[in-house]
C-alpha positions, 0 to 999 in steps of 0.5 A, a space after each residue: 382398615 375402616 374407611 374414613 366416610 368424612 370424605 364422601 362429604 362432598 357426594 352425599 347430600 347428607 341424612 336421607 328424608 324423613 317418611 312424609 306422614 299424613 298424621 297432620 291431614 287427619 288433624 285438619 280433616 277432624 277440624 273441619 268435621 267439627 266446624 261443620 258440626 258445630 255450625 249445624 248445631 249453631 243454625 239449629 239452635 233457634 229450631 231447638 228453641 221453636 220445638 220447646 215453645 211448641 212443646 209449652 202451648 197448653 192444648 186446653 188453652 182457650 187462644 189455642 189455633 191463635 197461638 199456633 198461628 203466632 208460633 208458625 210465623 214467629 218460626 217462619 221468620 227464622 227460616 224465611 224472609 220477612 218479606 216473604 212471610 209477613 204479608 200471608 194470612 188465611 189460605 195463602 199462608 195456610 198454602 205457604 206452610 204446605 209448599 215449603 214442608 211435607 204438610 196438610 195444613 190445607 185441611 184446616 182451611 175451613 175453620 182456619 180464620 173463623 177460629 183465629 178471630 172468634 177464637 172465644 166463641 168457637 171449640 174446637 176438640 183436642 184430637 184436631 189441635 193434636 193434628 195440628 201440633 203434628 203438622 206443626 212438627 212435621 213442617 219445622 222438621 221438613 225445614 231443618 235442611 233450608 235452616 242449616 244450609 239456607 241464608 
């Protein structure tokens, strides 16, 4: 004799729950690694572009050190306020560049502003414009943290 199930409707909360997956979690955590991954590459695009202009400043070039000087704030102003940034020059901005990165550009210091205005009447030789494009890269690279994460 088979038994009839039918009138065990009103005891049985029908078909048993489907095991809960966490498959959508993985999707929305991969979302949000790849927001995250597109927002650094997305702050980090105008650096990109400050490495390549450094890259194109030919070191025999007569207006080298004034050059440099133009990309240094022109790169500043991506990652700091123009407020801030404007107004230095000489010492006070060589200081700045060393406060906010891991540099020395305080080395410098001597020859600083006589090159950037007598910059036709001063050489100076390539092993120190090569230091200076070092510490060039070592200061935009320190900042790339403050780019990603900061105003």
């Amino acid at each position: 004799m088979e038994f009839d199930f039918s009138l065990l409707r009103d005891i049985h909360e029908g078909e048993p729950p489907v095991d809960f997956s966490y498959g959508f979690l993985w999707w929305i955590v991969l979302i949000v690694i790849l927001a995250v991954i597109f927002y650094s590459v997305y702050r980090l695009l105008p650096l990109f572009a400050a490495i390549k202009r450094l890259n194109r400043i030919d070191l025999n070039n007569e207006a080298f050190i004034p050059l440099i000087n133009y990309w240094l704030k022109e790169t500043a102003l991506i990652m700091y306020p123009r407020d801030v940034v404007a107004p230095l020059y000489g010492l006070n901005w060589l200081r700045f560049l060393d406060q906010t990165g891991n540099t020395n550009f305080e080395a410098f210091t001597n020859a600083w502003e006589e090159v950037i205005y007598d910059w036709q009447n001063i050489e100076v030789p390539i092993s120190e414009k090569k230091m200076l494009v070092k510490e060039c890269k070592k200061w935009i690279y320190s900042n790339i943290r403050r780019r990603i994460w900061g105003r």
